[in-house]
C-alpha positions in Angstrom: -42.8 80.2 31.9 -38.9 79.6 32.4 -37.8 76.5 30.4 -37.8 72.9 32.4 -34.9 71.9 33.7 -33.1 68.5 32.7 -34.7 65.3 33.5 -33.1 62.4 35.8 -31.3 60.3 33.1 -32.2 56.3 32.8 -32.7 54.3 30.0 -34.3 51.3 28.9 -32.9 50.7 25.0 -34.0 48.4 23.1 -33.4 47.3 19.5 -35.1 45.2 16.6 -34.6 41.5 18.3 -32.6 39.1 15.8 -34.9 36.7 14.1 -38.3 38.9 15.0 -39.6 39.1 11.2 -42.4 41.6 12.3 -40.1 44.1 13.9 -37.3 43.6 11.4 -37.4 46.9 10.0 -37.8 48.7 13.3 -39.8 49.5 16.1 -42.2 52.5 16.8 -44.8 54.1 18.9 -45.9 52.1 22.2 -48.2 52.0 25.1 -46.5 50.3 28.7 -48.2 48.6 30.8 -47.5 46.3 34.6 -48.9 42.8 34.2 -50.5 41.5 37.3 -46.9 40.7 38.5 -46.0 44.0 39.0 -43.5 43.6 35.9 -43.3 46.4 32.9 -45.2 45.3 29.3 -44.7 47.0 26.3 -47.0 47.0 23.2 -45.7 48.3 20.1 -45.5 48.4 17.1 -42.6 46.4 14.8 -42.0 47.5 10.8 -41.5 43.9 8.9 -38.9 43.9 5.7 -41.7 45.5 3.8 -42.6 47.9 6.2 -45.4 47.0 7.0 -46.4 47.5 10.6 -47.7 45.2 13.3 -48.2 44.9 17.2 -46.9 42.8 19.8 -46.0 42.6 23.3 -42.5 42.4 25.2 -42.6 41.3 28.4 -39.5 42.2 31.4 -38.6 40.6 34.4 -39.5 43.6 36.7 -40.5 47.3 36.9 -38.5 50.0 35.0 -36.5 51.7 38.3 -34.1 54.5 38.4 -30.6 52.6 38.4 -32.1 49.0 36.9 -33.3 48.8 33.2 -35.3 45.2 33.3 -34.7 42.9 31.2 -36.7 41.5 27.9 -38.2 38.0 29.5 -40.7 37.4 26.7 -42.3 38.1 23.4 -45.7 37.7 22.1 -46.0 38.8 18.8 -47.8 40.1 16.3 -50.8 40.3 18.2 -52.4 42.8 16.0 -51.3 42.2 12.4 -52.9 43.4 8.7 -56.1 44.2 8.0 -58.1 42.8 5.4 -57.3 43.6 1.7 -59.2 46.9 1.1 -59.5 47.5 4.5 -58.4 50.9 6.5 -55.3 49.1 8.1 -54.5 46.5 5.1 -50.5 48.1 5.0 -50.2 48.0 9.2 -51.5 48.4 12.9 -49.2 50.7 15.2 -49.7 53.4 17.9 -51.3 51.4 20.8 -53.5 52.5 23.7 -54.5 50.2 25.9 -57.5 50.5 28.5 -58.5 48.2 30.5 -62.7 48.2 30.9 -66.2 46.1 31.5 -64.2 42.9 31.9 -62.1 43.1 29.0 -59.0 45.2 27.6 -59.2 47.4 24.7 -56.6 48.0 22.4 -56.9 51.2 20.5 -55.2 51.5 17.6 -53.5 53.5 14.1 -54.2 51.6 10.9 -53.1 52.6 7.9 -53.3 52.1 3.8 -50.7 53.0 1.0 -51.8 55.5 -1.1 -50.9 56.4 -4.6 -50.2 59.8 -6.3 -49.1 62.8 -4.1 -50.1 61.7 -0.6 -48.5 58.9 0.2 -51.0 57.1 3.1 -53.9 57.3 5.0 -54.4 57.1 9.0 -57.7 56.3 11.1 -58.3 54.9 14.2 -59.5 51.2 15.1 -60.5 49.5 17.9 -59.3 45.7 19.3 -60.6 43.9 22.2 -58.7 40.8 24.5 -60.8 38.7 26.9 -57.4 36.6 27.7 -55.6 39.8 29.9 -53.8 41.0 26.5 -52.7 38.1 25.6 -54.5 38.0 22.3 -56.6 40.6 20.4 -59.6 40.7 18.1 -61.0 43.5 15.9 -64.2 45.0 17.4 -64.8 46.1 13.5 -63.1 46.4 10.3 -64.1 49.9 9.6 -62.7 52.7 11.3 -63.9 54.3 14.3 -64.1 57.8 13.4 -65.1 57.6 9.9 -64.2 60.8 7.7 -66.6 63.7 7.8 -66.6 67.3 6.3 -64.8 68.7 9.6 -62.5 65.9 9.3 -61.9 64.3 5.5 -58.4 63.2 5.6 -57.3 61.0 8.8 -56.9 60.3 12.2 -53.8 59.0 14.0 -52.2 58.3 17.8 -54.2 59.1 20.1 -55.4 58.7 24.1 -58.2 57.1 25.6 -59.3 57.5 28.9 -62.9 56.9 31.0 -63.4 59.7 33.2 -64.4 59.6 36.9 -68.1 60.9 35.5 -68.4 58.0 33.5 -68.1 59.7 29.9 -64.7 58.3 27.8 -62.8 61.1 26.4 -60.4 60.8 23.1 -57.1 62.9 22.4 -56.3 62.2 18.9 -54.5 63.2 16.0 -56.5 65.2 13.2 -55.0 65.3 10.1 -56.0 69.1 8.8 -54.2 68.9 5.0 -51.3 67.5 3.2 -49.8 70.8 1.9 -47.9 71.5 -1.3 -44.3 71.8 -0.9 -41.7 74.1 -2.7 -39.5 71.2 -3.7 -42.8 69.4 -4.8 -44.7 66.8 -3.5 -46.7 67.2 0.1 -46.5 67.2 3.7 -49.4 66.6 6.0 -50.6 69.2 8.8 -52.2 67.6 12.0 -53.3 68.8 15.9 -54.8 67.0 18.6 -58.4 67.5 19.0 -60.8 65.9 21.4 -64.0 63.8 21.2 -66.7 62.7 23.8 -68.4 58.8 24.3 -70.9 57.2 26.8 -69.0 53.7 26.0 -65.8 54.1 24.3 -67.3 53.2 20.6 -69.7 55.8 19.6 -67.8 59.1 20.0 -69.1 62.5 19.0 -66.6 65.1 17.9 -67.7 68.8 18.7 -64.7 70.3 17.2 -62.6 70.5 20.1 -59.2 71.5 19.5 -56.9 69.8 22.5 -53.5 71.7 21.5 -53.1 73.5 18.2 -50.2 74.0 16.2 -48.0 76.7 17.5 -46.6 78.4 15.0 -46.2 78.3 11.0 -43.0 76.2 11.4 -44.5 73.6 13.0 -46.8 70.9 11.0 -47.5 67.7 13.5 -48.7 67.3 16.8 -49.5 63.6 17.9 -49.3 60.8 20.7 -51.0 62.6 23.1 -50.2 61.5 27.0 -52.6 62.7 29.2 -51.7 62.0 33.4 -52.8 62.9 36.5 -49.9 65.0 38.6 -48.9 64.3 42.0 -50.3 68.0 42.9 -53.7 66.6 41.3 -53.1 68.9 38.2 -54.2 66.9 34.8 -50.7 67.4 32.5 -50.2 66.4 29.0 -47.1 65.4 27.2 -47.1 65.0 23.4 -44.7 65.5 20.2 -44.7 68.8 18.3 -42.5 68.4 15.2 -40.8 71.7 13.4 -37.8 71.6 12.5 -37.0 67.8 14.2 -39.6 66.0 16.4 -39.3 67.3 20.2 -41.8 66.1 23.5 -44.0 69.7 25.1 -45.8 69.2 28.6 -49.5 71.0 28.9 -52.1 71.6 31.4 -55.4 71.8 31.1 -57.5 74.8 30.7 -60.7 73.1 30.4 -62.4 69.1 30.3 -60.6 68.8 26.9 -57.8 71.7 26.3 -54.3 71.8 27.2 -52.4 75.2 27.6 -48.9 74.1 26.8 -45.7 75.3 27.8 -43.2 77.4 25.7 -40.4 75.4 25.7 -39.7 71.7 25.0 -38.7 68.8 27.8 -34.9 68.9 28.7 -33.6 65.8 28.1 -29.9 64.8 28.2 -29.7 62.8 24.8 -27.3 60.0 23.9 -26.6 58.8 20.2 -29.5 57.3 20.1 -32.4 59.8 20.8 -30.0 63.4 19.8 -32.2 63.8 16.8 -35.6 62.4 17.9 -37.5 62.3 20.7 -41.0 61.4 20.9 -44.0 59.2 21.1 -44.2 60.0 24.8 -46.1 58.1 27.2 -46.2 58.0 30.9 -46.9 55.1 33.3 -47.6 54.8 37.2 -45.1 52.1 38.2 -45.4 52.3 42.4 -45.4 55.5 44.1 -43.9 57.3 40.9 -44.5 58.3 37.3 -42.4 57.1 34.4 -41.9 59.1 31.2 -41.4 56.5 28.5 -40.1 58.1 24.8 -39.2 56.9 21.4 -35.6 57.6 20.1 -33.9 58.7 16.6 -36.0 57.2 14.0 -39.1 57.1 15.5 -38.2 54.4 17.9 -35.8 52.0 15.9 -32.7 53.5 17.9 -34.4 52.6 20.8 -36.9 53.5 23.4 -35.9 55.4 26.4 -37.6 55.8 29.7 -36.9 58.3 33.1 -38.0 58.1 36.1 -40.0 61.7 37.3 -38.5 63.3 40.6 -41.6 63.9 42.7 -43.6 66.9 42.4 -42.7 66.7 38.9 -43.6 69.2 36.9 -44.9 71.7 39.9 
């Protein structure tokens, strides 16, 4: 396939608000939303003074459009804050995914512990539920909701959630695979996206499906999968692929729970804020067009960006 050509630009930047102790330290990965007003919601995670992580909710006065960027009307926050001592997100709750279901809305979530010795945390996957529209959240459980197996002994981290029009809930997710020995010492971690099945959203059974795979030995990390519905019916995917510096890929599928992805990365005219990082991509209906939402230079805390897709994009 011939590389993608450049995207529309428009941007929507925003920075650590003054006075906001749980996003002090930065922001990261985040799942948009329109409220029942039409206007655009973000939930994302904030990195205190310790770095710790936690998730709230900024709310604009409007949808995000081609030549308007809205503007921050209102913050809710932390709605999602530490775990339990002990508990798998006792050092922070980050990487939302929000789906709306039975009544209810259900946050999916990434928390996480500090580790000591050579690897330096640990990832898994948690689920919160709202019965106020979002509002505020509770924890369905404090364990995990894909607890480690032989297949699977190290982590899990962003992921997608969707319910399929058969019913059956299908999760993209990031597997950790290993945290590799490095020449200059210490470790790096490997992880893919893999797939995994539910009749309700909580019980899910992992057959080993591999979603995308890593591409090559110079690339270690795939994560935050965004699965989406084209306007020529096709089911894409855009996600982060990290080699040398983190870049966004588009896939399509090849089958209920693989992507075939493209060669080349996303073209997207950077600024100085996203020309070493772009990623945590996700990508919203807003009207009669898509929006591609992405996370700038380090891992969001330069900013968040967001562009418009011309229509028929990617056909």
């Amino acid at each position: 396939m011939t590389p993608l050509p450049p995207l529309p630009a428009g941007r929507l930047l925003l920075r650590p608000l003054p006075g906001c102790w749980w996003m002090a330290g930065g922001l990261g990965a985040f799942c948009p939303m329109l409220g029942p007003d039409g206007a655009l919601r973000l939930y994302l995670g904030g990195r205190d003074a310790e770095g710790r992580s936690h998730i709230g909710r900024l709310d604009f006065d409007g949808p995000p459009e081609a030549d308007r960027a809205p503007a921050l009307r209102r913050l809710l926050g932390p709605l999602l804050s530490l775990g339990a001592p002990g508990c798998f997100d006792a050092d922070g709750t980050g990487y939302p995914w929000l789906v709306e279901a039975d009544g209810a809305m259900r946050m999916y979530y990434v928390g996480w512990q500090r580790l000591g010795g050579a690897v330096p945390f640990r990832n898994q996957i948690g689920l919160a539920i709202s019965r106020d529209g979002g509002d505020s959240f509770f924890r369905f459980s404090r364990a995990p909701l894909l607890p480690a197996n032989d297949a699977e002994p190290i982590g899990h981290g962003s992921c997608a959630v969707q319910r399929l029009s058969d019913g059956r809930w299908r999760l993209l997710y990031t597997s950790f695979l290993e945290w590799a020995a490095t020449p200059g010492g210490g470790h790096r971690h490997r992880y893919q996206l893999h797939t995994a099945w539910s009749e309700d959203g909580l019980d899910w059974q992992r057959p080993g499906d591999v979603a995308v795979p890593l591409a090559d030995a110079g690339e270690y990390a795939l994560g935050a999968p965004a699965p989406w519905r084209a306007g020529d019916g096709t089911e894409r995917i855009v996600f982060t692929a990290r080699g040398d510096r983190y870049r966004l890929f588009l896939g399509t599928a090849d089958g209920p729970g693989r992507f075939r992805r493209h060669p080349a990365p996303l073209v997207i005219p950077a600024g100085d804020w996203d020309d070493a990082m772009q990623c945590y991509p996700r990508i919203l209906r807003a009207g009669d067009h898509d929006v591609l939402f992405y996370a700038g230079n380090g891992y969001g805390r330069a900013g968040i960006g967001f562009l418009p897709l011309p229509a028929g994009w990617p056909a």
